[in-house]
FIPAZA-569844 format. One record per residue: x, y, z of N, C-alpha, C in turn; residue in three letters. Coordinates in Angstrom, 3 decimals, decimal comma, always signed. Layout:
# residues N
X/Y/Z/X/Y/Z/X/Y/Z/ala
...
//
This chain:
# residues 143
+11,086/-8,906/+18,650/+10,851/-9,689/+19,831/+11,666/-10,978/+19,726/unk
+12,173/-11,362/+20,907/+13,204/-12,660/+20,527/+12,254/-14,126/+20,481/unk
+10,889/-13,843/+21,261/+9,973/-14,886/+21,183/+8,507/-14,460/+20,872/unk
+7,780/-14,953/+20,302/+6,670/-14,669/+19,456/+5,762/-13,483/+20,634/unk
+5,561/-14,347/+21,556/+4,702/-13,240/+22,470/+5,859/-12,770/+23,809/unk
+7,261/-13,079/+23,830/+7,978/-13,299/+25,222/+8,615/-11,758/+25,277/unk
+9,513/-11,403/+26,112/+9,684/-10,821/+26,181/+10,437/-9,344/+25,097/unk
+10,708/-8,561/+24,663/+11,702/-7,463/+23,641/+12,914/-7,484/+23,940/unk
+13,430/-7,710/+22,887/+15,201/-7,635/+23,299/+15,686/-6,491/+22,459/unk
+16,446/-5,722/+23,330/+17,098/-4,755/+22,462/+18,001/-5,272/+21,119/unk
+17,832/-4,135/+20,004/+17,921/-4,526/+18,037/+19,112/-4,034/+18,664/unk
+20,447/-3,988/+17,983/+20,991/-4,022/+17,351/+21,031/-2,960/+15,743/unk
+19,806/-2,953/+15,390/+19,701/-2,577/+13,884/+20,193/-3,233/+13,056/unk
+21,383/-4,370/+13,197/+21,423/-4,712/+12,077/+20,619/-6,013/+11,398/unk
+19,961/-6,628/+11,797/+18,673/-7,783/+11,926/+17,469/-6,961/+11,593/unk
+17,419/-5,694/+11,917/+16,188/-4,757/+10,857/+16,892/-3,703/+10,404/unk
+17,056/-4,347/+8,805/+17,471/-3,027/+7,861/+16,742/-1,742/+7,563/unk
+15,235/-2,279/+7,667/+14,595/-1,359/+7,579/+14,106/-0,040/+8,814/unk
+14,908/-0,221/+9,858/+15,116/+0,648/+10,899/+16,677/+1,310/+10,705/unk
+16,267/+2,630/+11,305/+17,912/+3,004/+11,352/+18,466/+2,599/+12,629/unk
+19,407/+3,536/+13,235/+19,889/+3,194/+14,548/+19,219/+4,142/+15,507/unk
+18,280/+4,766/+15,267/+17,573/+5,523/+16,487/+16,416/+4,405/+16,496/unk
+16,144/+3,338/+15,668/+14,920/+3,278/+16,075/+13,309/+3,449/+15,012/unk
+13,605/+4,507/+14,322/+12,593/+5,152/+13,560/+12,361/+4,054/+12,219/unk
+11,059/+4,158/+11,417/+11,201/+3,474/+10,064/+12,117/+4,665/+9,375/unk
+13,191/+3,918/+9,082/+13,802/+4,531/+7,614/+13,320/+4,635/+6,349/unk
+12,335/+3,870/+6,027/+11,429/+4,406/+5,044/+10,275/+5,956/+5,233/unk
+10,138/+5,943/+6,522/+9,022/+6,821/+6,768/+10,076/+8,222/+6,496/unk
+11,350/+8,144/+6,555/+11,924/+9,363/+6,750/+12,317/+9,393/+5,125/unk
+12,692/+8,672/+4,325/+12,582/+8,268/+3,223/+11,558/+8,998/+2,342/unk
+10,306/+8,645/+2,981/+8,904/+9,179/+2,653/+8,882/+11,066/+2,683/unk
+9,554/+11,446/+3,886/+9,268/+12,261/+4,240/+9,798/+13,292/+3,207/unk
+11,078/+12,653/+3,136/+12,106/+13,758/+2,509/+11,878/+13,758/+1,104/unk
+11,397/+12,526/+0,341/+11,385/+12,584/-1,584/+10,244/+13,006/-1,372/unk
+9,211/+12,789/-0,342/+7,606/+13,694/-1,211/+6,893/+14,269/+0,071/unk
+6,985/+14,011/+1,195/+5,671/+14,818/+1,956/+6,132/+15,925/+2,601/unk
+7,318/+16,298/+2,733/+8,025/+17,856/+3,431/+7,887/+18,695/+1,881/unk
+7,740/+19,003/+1,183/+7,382/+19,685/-0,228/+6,026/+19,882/-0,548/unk
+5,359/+18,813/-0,073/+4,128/+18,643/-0,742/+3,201/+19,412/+0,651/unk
+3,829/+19,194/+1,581/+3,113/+19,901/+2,980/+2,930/+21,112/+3,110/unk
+4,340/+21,319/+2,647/+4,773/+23,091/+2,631/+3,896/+23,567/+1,380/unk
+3,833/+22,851/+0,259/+2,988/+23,778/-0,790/+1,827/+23,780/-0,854/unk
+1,377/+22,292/+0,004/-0,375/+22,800/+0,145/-0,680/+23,831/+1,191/unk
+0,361/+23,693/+2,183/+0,196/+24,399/+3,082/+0,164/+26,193/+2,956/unk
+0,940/+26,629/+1,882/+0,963/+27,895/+1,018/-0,057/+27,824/-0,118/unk
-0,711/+27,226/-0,608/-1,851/+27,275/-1,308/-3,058/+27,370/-0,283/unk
-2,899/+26,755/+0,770/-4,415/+26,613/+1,649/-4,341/+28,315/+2,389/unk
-3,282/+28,646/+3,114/-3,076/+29,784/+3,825/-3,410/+31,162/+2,609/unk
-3,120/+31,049/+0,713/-3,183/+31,936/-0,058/-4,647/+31,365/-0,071/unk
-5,666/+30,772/-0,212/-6,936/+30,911/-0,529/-6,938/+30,200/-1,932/unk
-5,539/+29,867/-2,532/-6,181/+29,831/-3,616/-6,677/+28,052/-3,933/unk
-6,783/+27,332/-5,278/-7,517/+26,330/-5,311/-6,539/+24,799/-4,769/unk
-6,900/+24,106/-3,779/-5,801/+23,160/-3,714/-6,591/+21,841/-4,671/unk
-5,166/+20,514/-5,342/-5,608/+19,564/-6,210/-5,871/+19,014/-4,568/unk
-6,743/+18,023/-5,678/-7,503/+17,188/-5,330/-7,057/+15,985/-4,726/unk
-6,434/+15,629/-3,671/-5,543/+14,732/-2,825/-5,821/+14,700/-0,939/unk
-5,357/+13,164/-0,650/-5,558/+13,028/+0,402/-4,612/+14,024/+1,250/unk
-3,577/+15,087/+0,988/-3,134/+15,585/+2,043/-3,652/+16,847/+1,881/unk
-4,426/+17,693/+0,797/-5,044/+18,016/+0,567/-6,535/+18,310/+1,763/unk
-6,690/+16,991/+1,816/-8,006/+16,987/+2,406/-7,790/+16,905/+3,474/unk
-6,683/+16,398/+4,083/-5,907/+15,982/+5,476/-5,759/+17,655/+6,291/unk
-5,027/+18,253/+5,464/-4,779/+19,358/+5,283/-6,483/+20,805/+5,775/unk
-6,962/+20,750/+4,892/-7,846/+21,289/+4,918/-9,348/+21,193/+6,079/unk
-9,119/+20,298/+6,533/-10,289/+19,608/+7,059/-10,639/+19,186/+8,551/unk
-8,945/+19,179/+8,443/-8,246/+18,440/+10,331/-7,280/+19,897/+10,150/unk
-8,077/+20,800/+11,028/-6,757/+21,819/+11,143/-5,993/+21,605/+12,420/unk
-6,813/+20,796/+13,052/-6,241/+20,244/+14,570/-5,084/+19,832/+14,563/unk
-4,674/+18,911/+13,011/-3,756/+18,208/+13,205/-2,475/+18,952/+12,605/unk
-1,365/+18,313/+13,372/+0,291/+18,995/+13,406/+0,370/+18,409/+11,896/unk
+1,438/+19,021/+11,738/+2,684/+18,251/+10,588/+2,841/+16,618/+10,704/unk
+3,391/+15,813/+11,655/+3,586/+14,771/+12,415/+2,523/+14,413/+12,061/unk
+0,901/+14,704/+12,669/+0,016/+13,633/+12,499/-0,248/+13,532/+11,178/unk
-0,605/+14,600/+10,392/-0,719/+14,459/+9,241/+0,192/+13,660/+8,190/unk
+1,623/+13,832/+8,689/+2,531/+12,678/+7,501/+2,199/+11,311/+8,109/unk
+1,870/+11,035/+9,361/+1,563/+9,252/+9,919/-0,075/+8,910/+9,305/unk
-0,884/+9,971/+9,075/-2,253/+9,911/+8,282/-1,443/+9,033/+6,604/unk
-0,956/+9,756/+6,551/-0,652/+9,969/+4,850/+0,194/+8,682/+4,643/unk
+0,843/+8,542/+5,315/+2,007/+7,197/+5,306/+0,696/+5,740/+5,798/unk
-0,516/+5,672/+6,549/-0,963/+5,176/+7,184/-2,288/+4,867/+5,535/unk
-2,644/+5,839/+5,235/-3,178/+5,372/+3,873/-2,541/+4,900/+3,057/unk
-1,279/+5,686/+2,617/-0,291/+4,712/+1,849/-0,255/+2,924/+1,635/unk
+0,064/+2,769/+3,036/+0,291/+1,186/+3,654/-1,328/+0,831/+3,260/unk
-2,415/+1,535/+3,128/-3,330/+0,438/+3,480/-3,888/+0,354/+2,011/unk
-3,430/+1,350/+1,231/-3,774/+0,874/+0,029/-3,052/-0,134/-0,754/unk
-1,817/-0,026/-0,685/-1,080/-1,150/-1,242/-1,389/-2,842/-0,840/unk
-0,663/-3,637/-1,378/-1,136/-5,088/-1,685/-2,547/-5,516/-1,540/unk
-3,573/-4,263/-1,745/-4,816/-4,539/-1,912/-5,120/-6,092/-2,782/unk
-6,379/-6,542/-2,956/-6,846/-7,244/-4,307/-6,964/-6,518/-5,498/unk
-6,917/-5,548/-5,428/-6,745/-4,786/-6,882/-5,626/-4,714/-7,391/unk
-4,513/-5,267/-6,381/-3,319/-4,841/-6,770/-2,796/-6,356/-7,769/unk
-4,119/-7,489/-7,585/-4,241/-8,731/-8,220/-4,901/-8,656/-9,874/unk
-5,809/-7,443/-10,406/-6,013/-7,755/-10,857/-5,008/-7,885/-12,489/unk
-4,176/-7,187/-12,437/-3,022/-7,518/-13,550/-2,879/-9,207/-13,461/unk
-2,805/-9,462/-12,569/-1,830/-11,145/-12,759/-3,225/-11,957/-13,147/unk
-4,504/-11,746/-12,422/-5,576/-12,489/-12,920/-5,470/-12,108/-14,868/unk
-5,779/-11,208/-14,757/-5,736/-10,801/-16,656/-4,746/-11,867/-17,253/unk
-3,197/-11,527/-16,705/-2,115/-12,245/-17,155/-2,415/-13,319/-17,122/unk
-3,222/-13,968/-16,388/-3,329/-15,883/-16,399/-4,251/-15,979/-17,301/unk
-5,540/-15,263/-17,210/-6,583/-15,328/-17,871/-6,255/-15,561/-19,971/unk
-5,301/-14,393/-20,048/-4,822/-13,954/-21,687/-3,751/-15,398/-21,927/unk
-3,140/-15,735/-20,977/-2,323/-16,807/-20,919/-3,051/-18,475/-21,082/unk
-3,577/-18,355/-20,226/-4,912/-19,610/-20,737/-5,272/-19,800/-21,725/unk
-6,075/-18,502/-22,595/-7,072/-18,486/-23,515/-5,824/-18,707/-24,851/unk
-4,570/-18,125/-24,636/-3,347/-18,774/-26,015/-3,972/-20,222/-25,788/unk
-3,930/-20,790/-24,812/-3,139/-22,363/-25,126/-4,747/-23,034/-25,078/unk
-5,585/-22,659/-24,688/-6,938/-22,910/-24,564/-7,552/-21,998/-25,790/unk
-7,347/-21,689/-26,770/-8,545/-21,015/-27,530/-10,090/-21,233/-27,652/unk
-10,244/-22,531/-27,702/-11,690/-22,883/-27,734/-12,299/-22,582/-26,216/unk
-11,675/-22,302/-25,366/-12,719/-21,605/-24,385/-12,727/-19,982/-24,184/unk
-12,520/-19,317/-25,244/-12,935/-18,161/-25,433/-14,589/-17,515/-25,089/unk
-14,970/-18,812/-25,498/-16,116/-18,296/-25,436/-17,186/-17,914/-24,227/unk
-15,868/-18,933/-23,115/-16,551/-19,016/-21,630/-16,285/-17,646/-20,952/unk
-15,602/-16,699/-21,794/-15,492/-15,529/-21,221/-17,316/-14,536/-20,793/unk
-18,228/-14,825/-21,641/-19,181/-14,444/-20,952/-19,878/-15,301/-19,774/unk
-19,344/-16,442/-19,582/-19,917/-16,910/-18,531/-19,311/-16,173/-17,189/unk
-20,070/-16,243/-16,242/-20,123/-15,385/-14,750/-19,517/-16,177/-13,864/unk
-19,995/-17,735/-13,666/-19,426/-18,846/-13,233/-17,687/-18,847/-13,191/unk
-17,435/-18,948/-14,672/-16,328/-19,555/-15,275/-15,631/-17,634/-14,788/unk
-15,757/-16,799/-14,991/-15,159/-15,653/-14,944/-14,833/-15,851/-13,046/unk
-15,900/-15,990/-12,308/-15,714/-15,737/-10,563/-14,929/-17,026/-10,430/unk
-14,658/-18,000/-11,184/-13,830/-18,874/-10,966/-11,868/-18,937/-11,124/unk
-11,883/-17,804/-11,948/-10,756/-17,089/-12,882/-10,274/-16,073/-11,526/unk
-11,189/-15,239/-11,584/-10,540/-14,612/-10,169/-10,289/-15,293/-8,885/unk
-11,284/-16,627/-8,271/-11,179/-16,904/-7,345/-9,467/-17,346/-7,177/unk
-9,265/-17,771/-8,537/-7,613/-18,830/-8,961/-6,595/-17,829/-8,957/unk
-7,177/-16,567/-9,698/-6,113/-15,417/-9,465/-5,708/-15,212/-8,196/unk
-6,699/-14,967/-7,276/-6,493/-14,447/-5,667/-5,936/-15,368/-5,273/unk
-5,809/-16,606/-5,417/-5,153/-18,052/-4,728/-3,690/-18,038/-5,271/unk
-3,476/-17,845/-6,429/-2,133/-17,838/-7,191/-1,181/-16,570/-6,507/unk
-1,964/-15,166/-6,244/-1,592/-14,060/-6,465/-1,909/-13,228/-5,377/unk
-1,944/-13,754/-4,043/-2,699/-13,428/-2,794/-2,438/-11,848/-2,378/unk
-3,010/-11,333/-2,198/-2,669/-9,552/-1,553/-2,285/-9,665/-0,199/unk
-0,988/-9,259/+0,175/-0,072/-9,644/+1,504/+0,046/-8,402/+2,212/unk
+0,214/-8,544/+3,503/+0,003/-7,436/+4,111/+1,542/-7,184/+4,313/unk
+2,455/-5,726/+4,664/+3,211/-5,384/+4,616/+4,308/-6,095/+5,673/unk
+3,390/-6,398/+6,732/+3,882/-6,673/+8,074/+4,137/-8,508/+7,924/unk
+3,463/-9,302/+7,042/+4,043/-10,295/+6,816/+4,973/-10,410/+6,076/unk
+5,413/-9,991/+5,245/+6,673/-9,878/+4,121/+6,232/-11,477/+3,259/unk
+4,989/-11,210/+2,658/+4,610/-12,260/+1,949/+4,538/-13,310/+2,624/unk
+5,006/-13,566/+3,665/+4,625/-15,026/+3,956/+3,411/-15,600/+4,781/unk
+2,485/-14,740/+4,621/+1,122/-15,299/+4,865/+0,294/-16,425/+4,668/unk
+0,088/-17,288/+5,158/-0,973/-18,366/+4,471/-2,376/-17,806/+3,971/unk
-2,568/-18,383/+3,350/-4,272/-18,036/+2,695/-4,699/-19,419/+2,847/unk
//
């Protein structure tokens, strides 16, 4: 958009790399081709043979929604993808990392590791240091 809420101006593509020139995410086709056109087709020949499918969301996508095409099912699968990533879980490595990093240069508060206080205080600093960003901001979110 050339203004926050104003009108759409036709891309170019080259101002979004991450589009090709039709338009489409180039990652989603990306997606498609290293793992979900393989993985579709073989659950899809395991579900049609009867025999046991693993244990996975396309799997279940698969099995469950027979309603759904090919198409909906890879925008399901790409659509969990996105929403699992930059979770807060995806924080808790860097909290640890500050935490193990502290306690070098701080040894004598080792011991505040059983406190509950001092621990929800450790994460609160992690999540502030180490914020979980949504895809569509490209990190630059305020918290």
């Amino acid at each position: 958009m050339s203004e926050r809420f104003g009108r759409r101006r036709q891309s170019s593509g080259t101002d979004r790399p991450w589009r090709d020139h039709g338009g489409r995410l180039a990652a989603s086709d990306e997606f498609v081709e290293r793992w979900f056109a393989s993985s579709y087709r073989r659950r899809r020949e395991l579900l049609e043979s009867g025999a046991e499918l693993p244990v996975d969301l396309l799997s279940l996508l698969l099995a469950h929604a027979k309603e759904l095409d090919e198409d909906e099912v890879r925008r399901e699968a790409i659509f969990f993808l996105l929403a699992s990533s930059s979770t807060t879980t995806h924080a808790v490595p860097h909290i640890a990392s500050e935490l193990f990093a502290w306690l070098e240069n701080h040894p004598d508060d080792a011991a505040k590791l059983g406190d509950v206080g001092f621990i929800r205080q450790v994460v609160n600093e992690g999540l502030r240091m180490h914020p979980p960003s949504l895809p569509s901001c490209g990190g630059r979110c305020a918290t």
